[in-house]
mmCIF file of the N, C-alpha and C atoms, coordinates in Angstrom:
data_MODEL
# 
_entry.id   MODEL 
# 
loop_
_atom_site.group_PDB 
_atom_site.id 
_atom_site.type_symbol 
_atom_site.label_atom_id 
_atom_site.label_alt_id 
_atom_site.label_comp_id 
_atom_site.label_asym_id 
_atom_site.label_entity_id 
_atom_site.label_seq_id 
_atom_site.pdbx_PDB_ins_code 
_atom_site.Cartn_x 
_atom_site.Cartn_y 
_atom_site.Cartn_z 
_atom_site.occupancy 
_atom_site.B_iso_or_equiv 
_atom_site.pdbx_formal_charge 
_atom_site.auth_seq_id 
_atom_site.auth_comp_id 
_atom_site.auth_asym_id 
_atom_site.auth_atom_id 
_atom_site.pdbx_PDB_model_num 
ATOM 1   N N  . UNK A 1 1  ? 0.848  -1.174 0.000  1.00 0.00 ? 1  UNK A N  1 
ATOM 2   C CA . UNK A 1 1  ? 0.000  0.000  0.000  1.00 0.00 ? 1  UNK A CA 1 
ATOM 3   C C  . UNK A 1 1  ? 0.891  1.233  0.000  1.00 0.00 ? 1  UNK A C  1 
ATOM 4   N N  . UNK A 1 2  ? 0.506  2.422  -0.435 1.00 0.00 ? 2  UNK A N  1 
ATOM 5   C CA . UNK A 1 2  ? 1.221  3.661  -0.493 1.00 0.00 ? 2  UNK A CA 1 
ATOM 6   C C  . UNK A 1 2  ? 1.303  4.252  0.376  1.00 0.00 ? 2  UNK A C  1 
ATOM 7   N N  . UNK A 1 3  ? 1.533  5.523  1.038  1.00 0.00 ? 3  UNK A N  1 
ATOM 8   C CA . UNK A 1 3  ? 1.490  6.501  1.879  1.00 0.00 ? 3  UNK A CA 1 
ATOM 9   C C  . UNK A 1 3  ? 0.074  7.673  1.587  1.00 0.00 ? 3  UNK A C  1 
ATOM 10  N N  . UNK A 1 4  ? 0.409  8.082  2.396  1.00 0.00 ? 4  UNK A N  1 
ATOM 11  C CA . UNK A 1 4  ? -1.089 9.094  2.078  1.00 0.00 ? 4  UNK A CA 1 
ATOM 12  C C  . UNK A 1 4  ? -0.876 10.063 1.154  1.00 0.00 ? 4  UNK A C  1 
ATOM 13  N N  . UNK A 1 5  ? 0.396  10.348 0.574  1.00 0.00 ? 5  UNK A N  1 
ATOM 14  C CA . UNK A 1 5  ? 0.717  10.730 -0.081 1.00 0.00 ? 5  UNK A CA 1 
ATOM 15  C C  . UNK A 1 5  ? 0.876  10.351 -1.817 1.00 0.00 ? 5  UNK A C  1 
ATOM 16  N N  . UNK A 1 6  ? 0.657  9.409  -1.362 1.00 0.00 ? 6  UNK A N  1 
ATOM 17  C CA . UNK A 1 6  ? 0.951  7.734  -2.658 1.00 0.00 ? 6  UNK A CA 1 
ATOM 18  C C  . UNK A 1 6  ? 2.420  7.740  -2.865 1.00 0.00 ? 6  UNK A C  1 
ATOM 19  N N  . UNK A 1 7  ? 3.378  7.925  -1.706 1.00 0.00 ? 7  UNK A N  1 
ATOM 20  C CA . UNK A 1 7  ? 4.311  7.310  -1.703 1.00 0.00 ? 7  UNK A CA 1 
ATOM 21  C C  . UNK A 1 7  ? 4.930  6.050  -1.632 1.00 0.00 ? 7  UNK A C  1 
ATOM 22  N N  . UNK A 1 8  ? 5.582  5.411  -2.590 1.00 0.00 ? 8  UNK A N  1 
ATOM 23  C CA . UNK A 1 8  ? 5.482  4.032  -2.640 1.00 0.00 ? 8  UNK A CA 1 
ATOM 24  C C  . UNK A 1 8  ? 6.511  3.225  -1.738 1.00 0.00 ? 8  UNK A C  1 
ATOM 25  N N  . UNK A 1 9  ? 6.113  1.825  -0.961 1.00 0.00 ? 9  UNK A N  1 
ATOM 26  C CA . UNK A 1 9  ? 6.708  1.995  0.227  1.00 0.00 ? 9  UNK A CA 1 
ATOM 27  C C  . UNK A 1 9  ? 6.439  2.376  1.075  1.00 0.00 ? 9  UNK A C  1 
ATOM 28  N N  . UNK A 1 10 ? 5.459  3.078  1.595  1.00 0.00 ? 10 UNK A N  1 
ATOM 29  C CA . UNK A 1 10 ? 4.761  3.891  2.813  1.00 0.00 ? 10 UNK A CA 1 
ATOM 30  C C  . UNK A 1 10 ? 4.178  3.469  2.948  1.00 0.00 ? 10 UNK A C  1 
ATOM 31  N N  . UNK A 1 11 ? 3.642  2.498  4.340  1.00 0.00 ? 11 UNK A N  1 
ATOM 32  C CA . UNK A 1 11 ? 2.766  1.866  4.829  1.00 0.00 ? 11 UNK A CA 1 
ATOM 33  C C  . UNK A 1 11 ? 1.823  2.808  5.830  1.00 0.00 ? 11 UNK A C  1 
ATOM 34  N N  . UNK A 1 12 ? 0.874  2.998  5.841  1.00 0.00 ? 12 UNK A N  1 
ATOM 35  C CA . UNK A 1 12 ? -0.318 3.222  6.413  1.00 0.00 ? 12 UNK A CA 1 
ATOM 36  C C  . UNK A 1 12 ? -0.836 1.941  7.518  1.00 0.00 ? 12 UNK A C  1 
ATOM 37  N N  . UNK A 1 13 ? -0.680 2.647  8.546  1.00 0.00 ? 13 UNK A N  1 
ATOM 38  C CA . UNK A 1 13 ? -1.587 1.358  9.784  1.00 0.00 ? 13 UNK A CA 1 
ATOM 39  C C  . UNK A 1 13 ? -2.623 2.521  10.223 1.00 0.00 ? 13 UNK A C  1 
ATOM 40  N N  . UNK A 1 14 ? -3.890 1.289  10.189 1.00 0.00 ? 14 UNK A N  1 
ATOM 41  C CA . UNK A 1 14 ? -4.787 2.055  11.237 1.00 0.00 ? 14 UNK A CA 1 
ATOM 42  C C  . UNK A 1 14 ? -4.383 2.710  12.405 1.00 0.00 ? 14 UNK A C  1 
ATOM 43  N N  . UNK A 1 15 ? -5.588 3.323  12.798 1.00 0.00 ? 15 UNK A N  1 
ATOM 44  C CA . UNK A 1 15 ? -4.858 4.288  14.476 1.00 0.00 ? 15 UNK A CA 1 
ATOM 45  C C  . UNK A 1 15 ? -4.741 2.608  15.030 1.00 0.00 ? 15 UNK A C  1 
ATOM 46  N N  . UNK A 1 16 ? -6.083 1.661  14.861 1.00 0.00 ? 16 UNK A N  1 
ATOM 47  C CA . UNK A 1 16 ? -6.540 0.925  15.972 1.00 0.00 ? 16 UNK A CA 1 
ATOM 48  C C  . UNK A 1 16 ? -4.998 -0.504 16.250 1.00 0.00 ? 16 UNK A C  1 
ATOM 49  N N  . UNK A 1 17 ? -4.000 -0.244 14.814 1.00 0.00 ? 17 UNK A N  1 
ATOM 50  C CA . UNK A 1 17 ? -2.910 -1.145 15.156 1.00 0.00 ? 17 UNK A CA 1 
ATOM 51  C C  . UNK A 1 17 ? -1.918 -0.231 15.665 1.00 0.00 ? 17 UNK A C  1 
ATOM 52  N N  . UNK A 1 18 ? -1.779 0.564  15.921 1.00 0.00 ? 18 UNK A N  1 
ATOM 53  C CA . UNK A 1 18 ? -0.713 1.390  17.112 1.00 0.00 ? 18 UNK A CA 1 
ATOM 54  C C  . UNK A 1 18 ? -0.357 0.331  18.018 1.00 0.00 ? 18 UNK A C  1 
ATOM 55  N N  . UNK A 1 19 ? 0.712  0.745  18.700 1.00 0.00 ? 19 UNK A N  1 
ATOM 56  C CA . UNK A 1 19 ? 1.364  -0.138 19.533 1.00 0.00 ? 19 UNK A CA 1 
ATOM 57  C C  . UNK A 1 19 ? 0.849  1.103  20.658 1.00 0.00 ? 19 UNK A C  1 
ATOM 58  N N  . UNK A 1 20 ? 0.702  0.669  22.182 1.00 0.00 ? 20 UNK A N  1 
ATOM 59  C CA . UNK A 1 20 ? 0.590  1.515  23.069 1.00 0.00 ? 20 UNK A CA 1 
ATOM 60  C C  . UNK A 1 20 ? 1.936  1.194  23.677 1.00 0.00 ? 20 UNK A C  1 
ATOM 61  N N  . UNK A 1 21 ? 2.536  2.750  24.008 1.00 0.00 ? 21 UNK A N  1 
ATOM 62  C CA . UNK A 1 21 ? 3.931  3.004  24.849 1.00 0.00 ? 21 UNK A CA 1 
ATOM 63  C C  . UNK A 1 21 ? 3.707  2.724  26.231 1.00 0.00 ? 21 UNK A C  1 
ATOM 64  N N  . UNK A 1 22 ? 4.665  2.047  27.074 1.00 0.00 ? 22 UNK A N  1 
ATOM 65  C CA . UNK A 1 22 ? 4.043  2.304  28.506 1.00 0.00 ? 22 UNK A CA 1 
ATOM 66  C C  . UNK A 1 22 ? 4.328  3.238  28.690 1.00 0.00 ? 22 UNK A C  1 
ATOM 67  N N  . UNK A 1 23 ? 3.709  3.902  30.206 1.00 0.00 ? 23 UNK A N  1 
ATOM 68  C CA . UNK A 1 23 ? 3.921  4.678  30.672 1.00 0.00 ? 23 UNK A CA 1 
ATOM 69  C C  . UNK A 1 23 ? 5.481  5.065  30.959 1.00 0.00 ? 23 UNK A C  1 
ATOM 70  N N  . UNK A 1 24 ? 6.223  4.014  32.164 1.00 0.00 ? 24 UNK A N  1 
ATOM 71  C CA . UNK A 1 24 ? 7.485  3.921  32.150 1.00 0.00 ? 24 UNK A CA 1 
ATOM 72  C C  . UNK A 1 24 ? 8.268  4.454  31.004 1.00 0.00 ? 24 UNK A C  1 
ATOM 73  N N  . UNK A 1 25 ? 8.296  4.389  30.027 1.00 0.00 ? 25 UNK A N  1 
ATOM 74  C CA . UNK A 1 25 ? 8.849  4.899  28.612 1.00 0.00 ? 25 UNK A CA 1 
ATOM 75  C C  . UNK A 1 25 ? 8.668  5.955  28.403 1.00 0.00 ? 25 UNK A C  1 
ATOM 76  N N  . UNK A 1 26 ? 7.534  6.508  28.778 1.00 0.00 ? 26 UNK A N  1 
ATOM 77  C CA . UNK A 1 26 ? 6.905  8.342  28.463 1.00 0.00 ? 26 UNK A CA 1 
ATOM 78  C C  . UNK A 1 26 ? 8.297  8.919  29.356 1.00 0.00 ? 26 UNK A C  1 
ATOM 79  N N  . UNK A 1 27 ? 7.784  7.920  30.922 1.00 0.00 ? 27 UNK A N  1 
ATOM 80  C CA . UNK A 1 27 ? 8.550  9.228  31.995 1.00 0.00 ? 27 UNK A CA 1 
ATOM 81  C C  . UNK A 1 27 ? 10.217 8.969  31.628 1.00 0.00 ? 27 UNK A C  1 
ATOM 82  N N  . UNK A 1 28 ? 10.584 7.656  31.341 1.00 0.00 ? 28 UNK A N  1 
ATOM 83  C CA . UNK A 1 28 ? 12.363 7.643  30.919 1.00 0.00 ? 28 UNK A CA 1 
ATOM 84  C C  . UNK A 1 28 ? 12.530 9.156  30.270 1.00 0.00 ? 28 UNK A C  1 
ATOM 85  N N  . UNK A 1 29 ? 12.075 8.980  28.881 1.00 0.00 ? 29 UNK A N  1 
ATOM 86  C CA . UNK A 1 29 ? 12.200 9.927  27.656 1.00 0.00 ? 29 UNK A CA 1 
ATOM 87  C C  . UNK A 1 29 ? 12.327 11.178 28.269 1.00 0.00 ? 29 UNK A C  1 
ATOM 88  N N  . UNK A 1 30 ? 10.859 11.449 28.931 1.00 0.00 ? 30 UNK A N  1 
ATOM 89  C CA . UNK A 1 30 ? 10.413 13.061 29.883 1.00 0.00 ? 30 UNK A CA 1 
ATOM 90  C C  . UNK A 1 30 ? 12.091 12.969 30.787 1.00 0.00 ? 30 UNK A C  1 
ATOM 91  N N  . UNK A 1 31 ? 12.425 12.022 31.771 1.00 0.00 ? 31 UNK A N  1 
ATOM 92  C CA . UNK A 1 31 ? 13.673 12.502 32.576 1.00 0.00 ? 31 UNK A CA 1 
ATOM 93  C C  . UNK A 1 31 ? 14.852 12.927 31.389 1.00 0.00 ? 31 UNK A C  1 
ATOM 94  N N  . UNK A 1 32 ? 14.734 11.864 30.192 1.00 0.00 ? 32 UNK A N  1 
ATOM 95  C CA . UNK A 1 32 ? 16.374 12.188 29.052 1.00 0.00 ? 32 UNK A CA 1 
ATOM 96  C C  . UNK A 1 32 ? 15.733 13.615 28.631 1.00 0.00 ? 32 UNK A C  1 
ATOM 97  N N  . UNK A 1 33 ? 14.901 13.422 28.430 1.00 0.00 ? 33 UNK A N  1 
ATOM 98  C CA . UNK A 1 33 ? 14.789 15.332 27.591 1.00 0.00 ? 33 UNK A CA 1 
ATOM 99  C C  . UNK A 1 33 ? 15.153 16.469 28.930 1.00 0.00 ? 33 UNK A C  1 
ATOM 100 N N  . UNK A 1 34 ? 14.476 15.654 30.413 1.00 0.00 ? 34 UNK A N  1 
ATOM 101 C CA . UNK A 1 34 ? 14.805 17.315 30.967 1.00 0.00 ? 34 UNK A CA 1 
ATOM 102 C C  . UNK A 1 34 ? 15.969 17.247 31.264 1.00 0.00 ? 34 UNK A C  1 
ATOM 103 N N  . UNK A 1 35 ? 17.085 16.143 31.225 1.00 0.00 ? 35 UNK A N  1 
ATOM 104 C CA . UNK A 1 35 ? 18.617 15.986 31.324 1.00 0.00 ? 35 UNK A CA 1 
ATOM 105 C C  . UNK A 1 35 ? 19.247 16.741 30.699 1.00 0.00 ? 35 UNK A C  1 
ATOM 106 N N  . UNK A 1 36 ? 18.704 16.618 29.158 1.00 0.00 ? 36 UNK A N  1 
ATOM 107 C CA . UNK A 1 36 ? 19.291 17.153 27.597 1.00 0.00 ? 36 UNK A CA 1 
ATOM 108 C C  . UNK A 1 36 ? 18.890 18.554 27.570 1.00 0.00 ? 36 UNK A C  1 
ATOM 109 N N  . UNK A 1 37 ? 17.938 19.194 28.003 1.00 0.00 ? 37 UNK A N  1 
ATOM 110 C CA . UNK A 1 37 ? 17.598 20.009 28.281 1.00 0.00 ? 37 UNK A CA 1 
ATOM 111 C C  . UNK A 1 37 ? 18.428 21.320 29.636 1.00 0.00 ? 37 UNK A C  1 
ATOM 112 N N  . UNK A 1 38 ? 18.603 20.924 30.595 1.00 0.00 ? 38 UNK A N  1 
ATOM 113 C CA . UNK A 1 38 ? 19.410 21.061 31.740 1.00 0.00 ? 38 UNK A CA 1 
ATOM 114 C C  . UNK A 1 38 ? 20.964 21.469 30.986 1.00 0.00 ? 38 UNK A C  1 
ATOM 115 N N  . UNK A 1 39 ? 21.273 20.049 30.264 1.00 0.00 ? 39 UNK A N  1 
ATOM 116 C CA . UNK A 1 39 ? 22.879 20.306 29.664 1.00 0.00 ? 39 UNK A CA 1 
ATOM 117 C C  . UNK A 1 39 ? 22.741 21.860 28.875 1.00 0.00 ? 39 UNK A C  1 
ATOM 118 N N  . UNK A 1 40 ? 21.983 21.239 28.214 1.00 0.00 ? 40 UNK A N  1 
ATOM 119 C CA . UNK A 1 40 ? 21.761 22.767 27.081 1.00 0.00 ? 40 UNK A CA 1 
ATOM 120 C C  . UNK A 1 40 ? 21.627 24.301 27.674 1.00 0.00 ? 40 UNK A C  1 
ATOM 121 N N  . UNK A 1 41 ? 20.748 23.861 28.989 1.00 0.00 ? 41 UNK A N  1 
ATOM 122 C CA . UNK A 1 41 ? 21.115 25.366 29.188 1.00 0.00 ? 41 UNK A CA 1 
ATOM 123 C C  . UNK A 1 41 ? 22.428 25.608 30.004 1.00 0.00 ? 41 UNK A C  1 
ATOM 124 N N  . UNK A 1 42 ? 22.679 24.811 30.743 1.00 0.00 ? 42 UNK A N  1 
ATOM 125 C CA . UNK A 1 42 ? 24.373 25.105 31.163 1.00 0.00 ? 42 UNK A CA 1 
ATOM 126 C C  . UNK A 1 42 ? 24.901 25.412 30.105 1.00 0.00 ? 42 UNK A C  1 
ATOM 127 N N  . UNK A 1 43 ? 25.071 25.054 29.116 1.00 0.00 ? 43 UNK A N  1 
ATOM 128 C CA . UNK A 1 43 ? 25.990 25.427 27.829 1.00 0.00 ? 43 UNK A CA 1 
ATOM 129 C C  . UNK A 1 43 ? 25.686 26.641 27.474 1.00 0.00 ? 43 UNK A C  1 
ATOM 130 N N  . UNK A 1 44 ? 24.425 26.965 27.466 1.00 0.00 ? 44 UNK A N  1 
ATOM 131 C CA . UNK A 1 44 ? 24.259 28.291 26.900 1.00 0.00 ? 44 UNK A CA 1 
ATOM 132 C C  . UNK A 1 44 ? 24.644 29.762 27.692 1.00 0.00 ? 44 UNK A C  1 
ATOM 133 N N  . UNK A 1 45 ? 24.859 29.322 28.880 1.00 0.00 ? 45 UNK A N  1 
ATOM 134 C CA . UNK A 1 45 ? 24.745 30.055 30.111 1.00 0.00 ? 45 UNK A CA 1 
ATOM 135 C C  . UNK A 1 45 ? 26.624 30.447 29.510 1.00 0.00 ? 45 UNK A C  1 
ATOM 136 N N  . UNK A 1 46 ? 27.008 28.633 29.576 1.00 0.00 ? 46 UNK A N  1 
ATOM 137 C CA . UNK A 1 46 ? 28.700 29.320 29.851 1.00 0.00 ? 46 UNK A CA 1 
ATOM 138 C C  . UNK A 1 46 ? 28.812 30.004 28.650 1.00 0.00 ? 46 UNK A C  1 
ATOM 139 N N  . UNK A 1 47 ? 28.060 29.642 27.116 1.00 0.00 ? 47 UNK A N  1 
ATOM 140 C CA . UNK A 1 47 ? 28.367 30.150 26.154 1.00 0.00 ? 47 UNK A CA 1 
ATOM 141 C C  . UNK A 1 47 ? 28.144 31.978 26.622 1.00 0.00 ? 47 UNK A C  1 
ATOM 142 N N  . UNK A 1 48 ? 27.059 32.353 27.237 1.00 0.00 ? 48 UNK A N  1 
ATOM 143 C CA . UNK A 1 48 ? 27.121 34.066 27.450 1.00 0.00 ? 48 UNK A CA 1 
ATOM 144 C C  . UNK A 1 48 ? 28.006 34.388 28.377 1.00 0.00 ? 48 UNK A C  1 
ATOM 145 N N  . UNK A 1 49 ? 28.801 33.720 29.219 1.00 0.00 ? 49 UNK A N  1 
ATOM 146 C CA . UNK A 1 49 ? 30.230 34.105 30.019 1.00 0.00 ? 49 UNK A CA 1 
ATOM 147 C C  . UNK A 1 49 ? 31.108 34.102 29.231 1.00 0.00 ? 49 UNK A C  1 
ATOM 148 N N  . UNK A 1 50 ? 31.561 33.188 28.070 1.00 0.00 ? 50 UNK A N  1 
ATOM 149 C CA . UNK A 1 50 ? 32.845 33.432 27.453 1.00 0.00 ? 50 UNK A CA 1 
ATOM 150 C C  . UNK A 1 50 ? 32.244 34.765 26.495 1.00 0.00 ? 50 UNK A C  1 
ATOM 151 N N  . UNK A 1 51 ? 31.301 34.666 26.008 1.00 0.00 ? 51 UNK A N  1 
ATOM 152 C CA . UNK A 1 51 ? 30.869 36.024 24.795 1.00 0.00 ? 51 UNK A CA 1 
ATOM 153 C C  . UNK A 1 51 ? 31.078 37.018 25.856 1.00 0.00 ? 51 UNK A C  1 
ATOM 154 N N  . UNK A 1 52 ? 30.492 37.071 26.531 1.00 0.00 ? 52 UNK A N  1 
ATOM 155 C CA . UNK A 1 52 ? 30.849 38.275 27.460 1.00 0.00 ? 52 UNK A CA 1 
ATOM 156 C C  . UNK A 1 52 ? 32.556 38.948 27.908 1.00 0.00 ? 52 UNK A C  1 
ATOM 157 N N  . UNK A 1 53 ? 32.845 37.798 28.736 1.00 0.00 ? 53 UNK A N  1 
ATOM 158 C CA . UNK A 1 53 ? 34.516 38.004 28.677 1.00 0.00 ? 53 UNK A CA 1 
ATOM 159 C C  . UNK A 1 53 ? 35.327 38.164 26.954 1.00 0.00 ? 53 UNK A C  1 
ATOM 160 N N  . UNK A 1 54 ? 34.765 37.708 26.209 1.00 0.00 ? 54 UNK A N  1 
ATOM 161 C CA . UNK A 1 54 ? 35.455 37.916 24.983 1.00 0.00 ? 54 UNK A CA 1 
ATOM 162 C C  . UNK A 1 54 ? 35.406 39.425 24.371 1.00 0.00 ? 54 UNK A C  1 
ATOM 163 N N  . UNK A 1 55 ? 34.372 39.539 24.582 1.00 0.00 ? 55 UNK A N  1 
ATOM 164 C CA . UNK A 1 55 ? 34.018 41.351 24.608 1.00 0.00 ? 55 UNK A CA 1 
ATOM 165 C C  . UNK A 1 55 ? 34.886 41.976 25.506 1.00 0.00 ? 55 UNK A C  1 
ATOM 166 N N  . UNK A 1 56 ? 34.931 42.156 26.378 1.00 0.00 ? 56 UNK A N  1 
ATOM 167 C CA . UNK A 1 56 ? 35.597 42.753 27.746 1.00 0.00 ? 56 UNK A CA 1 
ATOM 168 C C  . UNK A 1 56 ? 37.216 42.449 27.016 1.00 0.00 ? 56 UNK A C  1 
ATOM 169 N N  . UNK A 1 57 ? 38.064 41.193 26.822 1.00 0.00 ? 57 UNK A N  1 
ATOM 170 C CA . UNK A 1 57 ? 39.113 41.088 26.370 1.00 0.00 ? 57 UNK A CA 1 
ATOM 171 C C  . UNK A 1 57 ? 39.365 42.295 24.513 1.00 0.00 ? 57 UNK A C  1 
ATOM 172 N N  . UNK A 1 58 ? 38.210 42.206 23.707 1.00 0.00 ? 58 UNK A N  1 
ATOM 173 C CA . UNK A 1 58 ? 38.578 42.778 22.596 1.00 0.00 ? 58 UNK A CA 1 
ATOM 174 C C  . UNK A 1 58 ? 38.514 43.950 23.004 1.00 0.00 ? 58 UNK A C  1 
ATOM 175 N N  . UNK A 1 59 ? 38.012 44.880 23.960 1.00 0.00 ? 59 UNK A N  1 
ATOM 176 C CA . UNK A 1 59 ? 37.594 46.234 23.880 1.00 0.00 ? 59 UNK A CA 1 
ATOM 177 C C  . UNK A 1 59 ? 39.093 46.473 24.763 1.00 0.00 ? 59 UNK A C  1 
ATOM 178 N N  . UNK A 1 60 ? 39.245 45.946 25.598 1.00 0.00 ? 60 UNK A N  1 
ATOM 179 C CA . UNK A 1 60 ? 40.794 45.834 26.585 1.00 0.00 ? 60 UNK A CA 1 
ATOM 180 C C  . UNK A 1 60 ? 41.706 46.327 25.160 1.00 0.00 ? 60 UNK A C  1 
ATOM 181 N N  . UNK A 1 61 ? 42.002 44.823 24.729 1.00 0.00 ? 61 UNK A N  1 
ATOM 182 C CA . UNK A 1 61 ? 42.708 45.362 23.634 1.00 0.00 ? 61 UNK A CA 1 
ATOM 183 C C  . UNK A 1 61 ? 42.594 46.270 22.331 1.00 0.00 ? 61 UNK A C  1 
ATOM 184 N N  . UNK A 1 62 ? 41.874 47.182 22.414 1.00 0.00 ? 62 UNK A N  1 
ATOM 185 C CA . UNK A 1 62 ? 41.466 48.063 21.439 1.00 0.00 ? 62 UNK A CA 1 
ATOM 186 C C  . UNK A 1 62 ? 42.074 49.514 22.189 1.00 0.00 ? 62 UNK A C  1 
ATOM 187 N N  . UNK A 1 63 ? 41.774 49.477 23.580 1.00 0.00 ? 63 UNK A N  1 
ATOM 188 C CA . UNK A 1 63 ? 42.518 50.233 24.633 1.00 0.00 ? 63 UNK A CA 1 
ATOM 189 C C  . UNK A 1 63 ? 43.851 50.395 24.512 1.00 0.00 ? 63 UNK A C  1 
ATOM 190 N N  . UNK A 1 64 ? 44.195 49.031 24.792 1.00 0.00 ? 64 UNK A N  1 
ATOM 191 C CA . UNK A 1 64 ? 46.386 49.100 24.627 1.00 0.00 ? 64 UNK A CA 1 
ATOM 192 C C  . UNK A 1 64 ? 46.359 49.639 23.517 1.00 0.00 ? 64 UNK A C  1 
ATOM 193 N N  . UNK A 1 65 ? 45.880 49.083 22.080 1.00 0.00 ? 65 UNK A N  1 
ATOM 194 C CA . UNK A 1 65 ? 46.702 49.361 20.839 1.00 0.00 ? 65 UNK A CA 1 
ATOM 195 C C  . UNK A 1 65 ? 46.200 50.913 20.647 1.00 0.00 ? 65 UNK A C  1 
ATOM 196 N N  . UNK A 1 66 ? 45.090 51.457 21.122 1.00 0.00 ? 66 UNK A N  1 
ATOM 197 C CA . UNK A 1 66 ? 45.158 52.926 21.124 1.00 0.00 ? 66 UNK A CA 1 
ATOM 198 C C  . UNK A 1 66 ? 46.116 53.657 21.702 1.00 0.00 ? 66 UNK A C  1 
ATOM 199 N N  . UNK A 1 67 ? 45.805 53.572 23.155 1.00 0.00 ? 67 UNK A N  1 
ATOM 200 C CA . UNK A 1 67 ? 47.109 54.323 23.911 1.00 0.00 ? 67 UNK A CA 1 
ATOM 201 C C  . UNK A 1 67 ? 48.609 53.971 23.509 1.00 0.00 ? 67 UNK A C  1 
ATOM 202 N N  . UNK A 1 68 ? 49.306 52.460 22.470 1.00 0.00 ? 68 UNK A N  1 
ATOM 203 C CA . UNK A 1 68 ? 50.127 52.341 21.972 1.00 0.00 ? 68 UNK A CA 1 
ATOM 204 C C  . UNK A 1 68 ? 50.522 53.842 20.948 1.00 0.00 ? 68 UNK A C  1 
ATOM 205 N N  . UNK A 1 69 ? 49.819 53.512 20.056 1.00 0.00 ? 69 UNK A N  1 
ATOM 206 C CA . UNK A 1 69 ? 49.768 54.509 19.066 1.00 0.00 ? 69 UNK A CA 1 
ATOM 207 C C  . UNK A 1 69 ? 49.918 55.903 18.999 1.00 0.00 ? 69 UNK A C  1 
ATOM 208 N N  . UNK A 1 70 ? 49.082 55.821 20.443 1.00 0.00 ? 70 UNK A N  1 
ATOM 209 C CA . UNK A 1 70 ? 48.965 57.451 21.104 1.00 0.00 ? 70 UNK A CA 1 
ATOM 210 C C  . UNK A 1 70 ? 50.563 58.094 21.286 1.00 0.00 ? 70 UNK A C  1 
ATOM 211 N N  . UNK A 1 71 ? 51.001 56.596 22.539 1.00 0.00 ? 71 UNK A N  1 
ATOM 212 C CA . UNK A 1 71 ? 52.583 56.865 22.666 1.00 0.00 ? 71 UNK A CA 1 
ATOM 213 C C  . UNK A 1 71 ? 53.620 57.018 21.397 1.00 0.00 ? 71 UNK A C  1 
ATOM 214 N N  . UNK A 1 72 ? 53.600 56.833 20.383 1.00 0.00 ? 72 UNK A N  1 
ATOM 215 C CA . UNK A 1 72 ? 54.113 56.007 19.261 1.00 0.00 ? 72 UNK A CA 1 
ATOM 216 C C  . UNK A 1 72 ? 53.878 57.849 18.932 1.00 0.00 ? 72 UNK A C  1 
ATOM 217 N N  . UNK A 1 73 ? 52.934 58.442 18.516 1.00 0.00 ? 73 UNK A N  1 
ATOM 218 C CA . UNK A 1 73 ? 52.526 59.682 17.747 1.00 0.00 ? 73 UNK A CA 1 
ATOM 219 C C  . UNK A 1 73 ? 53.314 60.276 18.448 1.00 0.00 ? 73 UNK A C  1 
ATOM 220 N N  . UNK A 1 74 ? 53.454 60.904 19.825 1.00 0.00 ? 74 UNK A N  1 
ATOM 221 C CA . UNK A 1 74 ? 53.861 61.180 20.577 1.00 0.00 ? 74 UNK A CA 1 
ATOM 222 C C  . UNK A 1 74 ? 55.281 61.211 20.677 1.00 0.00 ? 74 UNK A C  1 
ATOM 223 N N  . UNK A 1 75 ? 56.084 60.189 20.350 1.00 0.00 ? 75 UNK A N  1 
ATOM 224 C CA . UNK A 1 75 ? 57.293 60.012 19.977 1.00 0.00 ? 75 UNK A CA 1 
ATOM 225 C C  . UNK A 1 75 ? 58.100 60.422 18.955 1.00 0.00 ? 75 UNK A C  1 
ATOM 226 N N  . UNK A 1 76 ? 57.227 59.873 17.769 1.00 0.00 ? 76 UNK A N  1 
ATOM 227 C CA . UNK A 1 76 ? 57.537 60.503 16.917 1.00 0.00 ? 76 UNK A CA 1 
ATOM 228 C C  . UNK A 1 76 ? 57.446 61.968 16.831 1.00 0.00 ? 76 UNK A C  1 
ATOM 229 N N  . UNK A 1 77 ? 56.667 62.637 16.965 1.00 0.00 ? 77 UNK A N  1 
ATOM 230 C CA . UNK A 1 77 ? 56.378 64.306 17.090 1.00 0.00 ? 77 UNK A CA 1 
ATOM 231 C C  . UNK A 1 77 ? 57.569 64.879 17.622 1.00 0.00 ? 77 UNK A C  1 
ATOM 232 N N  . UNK A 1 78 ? 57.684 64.184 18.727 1.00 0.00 ? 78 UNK A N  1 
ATOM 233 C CA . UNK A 1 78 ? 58.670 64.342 19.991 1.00 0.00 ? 78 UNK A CA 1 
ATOM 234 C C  . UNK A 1 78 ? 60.302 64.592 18.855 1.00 0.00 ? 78 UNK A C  1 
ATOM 235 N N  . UNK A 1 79 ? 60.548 63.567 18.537 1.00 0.00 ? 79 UNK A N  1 
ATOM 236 C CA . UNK A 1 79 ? 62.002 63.518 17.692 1.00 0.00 ? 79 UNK A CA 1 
ATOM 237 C C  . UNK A 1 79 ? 61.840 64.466 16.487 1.00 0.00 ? 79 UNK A C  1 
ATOM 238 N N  . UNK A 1 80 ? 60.696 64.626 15.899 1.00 0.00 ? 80 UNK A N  1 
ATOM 239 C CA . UNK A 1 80 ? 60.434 65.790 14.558 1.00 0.00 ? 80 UNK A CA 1 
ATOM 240 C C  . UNK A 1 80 ? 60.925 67.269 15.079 1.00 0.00 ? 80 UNK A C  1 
ATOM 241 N N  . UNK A 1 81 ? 60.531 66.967 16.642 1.00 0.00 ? 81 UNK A N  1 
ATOM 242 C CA . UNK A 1 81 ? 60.757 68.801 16.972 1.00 0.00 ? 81 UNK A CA 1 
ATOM 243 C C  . UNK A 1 81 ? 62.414 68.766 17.343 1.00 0.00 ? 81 UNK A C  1 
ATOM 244 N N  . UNK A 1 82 ? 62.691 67.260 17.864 1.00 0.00 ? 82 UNK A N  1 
ATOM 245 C CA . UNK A 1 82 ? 64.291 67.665 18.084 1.00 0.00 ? 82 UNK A CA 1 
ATOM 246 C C  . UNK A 1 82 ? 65.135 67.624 16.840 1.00 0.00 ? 82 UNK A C  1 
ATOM 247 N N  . UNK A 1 83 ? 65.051 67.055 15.750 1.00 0.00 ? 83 UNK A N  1 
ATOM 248 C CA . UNK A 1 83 ? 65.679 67.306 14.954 1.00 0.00 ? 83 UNK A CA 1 
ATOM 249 C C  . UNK A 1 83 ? 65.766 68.525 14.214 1.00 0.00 ? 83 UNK A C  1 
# 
């Protein structure tokens, strides 16, 4: 028989041949998802601590290499007037 689609190969079962899940099986699944779930948000959590510190580190260094430069202009200027 086809699919409901008339895909060929696609078997169609009545509702009334369903297999019934036990219960036990619902709640396993329900504990692995809120496990998998739990992990995921720890991850996401540490993922906004490193984005965060990663920000804080690029803007740091946007700081040095300014005030580098600053010194650097500064220097140079410095030796233009002594020569």
């Amino acid at each position: 028989m086809s699919g409901p689609n008339g895909e060929p190969g696609v078997t169609v079962r009545p509702e009334e041949e369903e297999e019934e899940v036990p219960e036990e099986e619902y709640a396993a699944l329900n504990l692995m998802l809120d496990q998998i779930n739990s992990c995921l948000d720890n991850l996401e959590e540490k993922n906004d601590v490193l984005n965060a510190k990663l920000h804080e580190l690029l803007e740091s260094n946007r700081q040095v290499r300014m005030e580098f430069r600053q010194q650097q202009t500064a220097s140079t200027d410095s030796q233009d007037r002594d020569a």
